[in-house]
ZABABA-49030 format. One record per residue (C-alpha): y, x, z. Coordinates in steps of 0.05 Angstrom, whole numbers. Example, Ala and Ser with C-alpha at 12.3 -4.5 7.8 and 13.67 -1.06 7.14 Angstrom:
! residues 2
<pt Y="-90" X="246" Z="156"/>
<pt Y="-21" X="273" Z="143"/>
This chain:
! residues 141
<pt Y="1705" X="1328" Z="2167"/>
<pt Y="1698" X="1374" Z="2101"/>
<pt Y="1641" X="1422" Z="2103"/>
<pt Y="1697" X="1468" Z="2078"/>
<pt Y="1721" X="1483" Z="2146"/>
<pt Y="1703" X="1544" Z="2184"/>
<pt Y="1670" X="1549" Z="2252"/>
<pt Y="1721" X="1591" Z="2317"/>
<pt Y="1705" X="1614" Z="2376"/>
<pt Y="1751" X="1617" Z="2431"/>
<pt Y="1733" X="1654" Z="2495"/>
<pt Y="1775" X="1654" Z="2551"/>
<pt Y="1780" X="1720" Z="2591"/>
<pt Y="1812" X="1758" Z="2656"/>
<pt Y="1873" X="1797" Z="2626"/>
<pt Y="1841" X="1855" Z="2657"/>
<pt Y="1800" X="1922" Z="2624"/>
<pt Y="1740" X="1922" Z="2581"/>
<pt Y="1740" X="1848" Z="2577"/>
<pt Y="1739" X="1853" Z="2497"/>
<pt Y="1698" X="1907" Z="2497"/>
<pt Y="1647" X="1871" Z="2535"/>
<pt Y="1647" X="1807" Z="2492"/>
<pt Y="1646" X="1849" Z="2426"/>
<pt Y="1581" X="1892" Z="2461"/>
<pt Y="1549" X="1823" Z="2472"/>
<pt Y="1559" X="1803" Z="2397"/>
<pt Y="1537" X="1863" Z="2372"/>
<pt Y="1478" X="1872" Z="2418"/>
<pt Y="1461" X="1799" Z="2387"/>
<pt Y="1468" X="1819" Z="2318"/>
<pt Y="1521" X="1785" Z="2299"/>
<pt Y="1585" X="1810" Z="2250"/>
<pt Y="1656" X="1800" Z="2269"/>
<pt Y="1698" X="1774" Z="2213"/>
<pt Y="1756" X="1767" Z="2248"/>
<pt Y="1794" X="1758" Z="2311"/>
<pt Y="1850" X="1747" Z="2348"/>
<pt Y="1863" X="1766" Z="2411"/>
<pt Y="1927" X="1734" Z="2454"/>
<pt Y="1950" X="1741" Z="2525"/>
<pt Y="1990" X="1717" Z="2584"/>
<pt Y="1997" X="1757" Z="2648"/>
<pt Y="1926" X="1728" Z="2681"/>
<pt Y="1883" X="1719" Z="2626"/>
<pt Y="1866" X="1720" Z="2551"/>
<pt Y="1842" X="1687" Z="2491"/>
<pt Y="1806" X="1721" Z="2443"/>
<pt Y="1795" X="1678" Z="2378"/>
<pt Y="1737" X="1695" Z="2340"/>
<pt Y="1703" X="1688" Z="2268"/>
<pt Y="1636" X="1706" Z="2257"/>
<pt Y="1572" X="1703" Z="2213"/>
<pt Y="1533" X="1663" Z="2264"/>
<pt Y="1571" X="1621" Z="2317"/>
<pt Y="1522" X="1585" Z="2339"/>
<pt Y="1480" X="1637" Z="2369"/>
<pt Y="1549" X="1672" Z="2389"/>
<pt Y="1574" X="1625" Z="2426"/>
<pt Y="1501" X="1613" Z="2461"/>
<pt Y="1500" X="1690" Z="2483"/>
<pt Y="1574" X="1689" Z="2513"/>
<pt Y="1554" X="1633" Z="2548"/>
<pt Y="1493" X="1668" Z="2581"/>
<pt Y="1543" X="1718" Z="2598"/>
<pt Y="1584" X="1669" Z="2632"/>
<pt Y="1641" X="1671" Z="2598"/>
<pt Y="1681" X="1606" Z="2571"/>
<pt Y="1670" X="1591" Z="2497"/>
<pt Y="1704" X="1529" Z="2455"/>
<pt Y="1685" X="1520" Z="2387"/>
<pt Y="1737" X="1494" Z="2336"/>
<pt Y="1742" X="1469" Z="2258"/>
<pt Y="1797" X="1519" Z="2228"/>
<pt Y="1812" X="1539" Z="2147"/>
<pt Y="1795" X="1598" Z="2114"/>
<pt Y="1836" X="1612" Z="2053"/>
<pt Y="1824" X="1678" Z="2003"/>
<pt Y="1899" X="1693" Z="2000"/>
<pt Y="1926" X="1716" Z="1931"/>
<pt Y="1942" X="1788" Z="1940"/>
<pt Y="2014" X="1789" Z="1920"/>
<pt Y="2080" X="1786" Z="1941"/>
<pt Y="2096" X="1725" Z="1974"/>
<pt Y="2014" X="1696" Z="1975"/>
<pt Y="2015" X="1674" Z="2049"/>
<pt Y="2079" X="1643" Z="2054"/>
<pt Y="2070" X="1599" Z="1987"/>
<pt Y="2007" X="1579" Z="2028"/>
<pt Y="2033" X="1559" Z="2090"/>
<pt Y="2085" X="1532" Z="2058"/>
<pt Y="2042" X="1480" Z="2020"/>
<pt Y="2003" X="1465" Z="2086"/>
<pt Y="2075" X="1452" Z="2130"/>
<pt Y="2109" X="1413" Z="2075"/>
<pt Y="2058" X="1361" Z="2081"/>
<pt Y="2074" X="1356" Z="2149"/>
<pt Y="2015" X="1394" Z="2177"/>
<pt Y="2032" X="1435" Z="2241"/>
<pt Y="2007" X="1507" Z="2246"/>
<pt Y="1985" X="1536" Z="2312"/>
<pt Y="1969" X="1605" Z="2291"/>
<pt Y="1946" X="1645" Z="2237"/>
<pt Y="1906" X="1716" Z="2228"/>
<pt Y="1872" X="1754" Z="2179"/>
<pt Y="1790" X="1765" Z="2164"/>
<pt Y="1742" X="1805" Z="2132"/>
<pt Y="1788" X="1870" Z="2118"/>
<pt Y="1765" X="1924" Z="2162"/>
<pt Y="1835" X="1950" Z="2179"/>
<pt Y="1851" X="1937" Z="2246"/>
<pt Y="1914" X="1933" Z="2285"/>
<pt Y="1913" X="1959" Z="2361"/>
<pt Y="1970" X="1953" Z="2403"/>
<pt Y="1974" X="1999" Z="2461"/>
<pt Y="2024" X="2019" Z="2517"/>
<pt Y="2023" X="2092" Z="2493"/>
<pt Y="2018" X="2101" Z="2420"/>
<pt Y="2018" X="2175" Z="2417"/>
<pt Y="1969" X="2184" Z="2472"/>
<pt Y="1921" X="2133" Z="2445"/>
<pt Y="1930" X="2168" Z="2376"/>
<pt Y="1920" X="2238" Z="2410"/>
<pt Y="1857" X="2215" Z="2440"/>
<pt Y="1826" X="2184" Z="2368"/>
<pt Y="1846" X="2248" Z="2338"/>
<pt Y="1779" X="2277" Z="2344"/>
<pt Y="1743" X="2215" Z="2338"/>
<pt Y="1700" X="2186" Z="2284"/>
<pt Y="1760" X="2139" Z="2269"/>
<pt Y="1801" X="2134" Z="2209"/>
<pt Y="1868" X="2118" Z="2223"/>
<pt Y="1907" X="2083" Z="2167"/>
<pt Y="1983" X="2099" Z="2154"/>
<pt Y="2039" X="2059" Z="2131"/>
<pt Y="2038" X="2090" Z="2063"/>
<pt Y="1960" X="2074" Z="2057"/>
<pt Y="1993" X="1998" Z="2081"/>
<pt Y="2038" X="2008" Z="2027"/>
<pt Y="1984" X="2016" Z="1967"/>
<pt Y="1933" X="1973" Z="1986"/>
């Protein structure tokens, strides 16, 4: 296998609340950095996909914790930031007959949160130390 590949967590968690939060406390309470995640769901449980600076030690402290961790080779690619940079990408990778599973984004620190009540959760992060991002600051980036 290439050293080029890229080291993923995937922990496997109740569909219930302040699962996430608790694995993200344990990371950070470890010291490690979150590049990126993913976090997908069926209605008993979860899998939340993770990237981060040290996986090793990551998926050692989840594991203390008791929770479920598989570790998998996956690609990183720096994206060219225009129009149509993803799916020239993914098409190179499918028309060589390469199947892909999934695909999310790193590093940025824009994050997207999807609730059951959008304008109570934004209420409530109103007076926060939060900055929300609109789609016209989507628009510019």
């Amino acid at each position: 296998m290439s050293d080029m590949h890229v080291k993923q967590l995937s922990v496997f968690i109740e569909n219930k609340s302040g699962r996430v939060s608790e694995i993200t406390a344990i990371l950070g309470e470890s010291g490690i950095n979150i590049r990126g995640f993913s976090v997908s769901d069926t209605a008993e449980f979860g899998i939340l996909r993770l990237i981060v600076d040290r996986p090793e030690d990551a998926a050692a402290a989840l594991r203390a914790a008791s929770f479920t961790v598989r570790e998998d080779a996956v690609i990183c690619i720096d994206l060219p930031d225009v129009p149509g940079g993803l799916a020239g990408v993914l098409q190179m990778v499918s028309s060589a007959g390469v199947n892909i599973e999934y695909v999310y984004s790193l590093i940025a620190t824009y994050v997207v949160i999807n609730v059951a009540d959008v304008d109570r959760a934004l209420h409530l992060l109103a007076d926060k130390p939060v900055r929300l991002v609109d789609q016209a600051e989507i628009a510019s980036a």
